[in-house]
N, C-alpha and C positions, 0 to 999 in steps of 0.2 A: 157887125155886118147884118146881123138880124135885125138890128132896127131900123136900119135903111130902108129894107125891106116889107118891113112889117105891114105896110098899109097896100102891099105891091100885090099880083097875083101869084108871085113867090112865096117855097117856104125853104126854111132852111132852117133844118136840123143837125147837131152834131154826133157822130155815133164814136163814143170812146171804146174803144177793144182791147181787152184784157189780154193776155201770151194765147197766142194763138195757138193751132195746133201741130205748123209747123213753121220754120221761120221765114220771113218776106224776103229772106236773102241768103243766097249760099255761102257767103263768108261767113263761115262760123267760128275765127280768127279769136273777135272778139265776146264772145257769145258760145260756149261749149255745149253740148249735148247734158252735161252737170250742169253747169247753171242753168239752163233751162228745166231741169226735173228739179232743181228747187225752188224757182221761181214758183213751178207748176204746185209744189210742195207747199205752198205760203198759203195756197187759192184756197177759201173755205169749204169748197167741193172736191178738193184735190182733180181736176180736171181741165184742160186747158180748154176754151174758144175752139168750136170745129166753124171749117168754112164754110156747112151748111148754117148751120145757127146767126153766122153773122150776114149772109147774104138773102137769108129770110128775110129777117129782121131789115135788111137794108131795103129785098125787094118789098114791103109792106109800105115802109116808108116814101118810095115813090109812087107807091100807087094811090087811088082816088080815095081809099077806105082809111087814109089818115089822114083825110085833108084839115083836121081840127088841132094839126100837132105841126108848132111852130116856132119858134126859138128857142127846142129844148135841146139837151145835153144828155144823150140817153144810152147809160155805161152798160158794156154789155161785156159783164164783169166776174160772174159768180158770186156774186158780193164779197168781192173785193173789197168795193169803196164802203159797205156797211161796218168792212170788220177795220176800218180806218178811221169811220168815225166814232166807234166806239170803243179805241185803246187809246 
């Protein structure tokens, strides 16, 4: 999709998010308040994603002061993804 785009006066970024800080859905059915504390338990910061942190980051990214940032993939993770790529 970003390359379609690329030469347009679009940008298009993707923002991966880590366990949030609480779930996007109240069924918690399949998803318990336990596995969620160890998911949260895995995060190299032991902390999950607040939704101030991600809608920063998101309102940064539509505004004018990133206009140099353009078909990335920008994990907002705790380094997560670091401590994945180096086991």
């Amino acid at each position: 999709i970003t390359k379609k785009y690329l030469e347009s006066n679009n940008r298009l970024n993707i923002v991966r998010l880590s366990t949030m800080e609480k779930p996007f859905s109240n069924n918690l059915t399949k998803f318990s308040e336990d596995d969620f504390k160890k998911r949260v338990s895995l995060l190299p910061q032991k902390k999950a994603i607040t939704f101030k942190e991600a809608s920063d980051l998101i309102r940064f990214l539509i505004s004018d002061s990133s206009n140099a940032l353009n078909g990335n993939i920008i994990s907002l993770d705790r380094g997560e993804s670091i401590n994945r790529l180096c086991s």
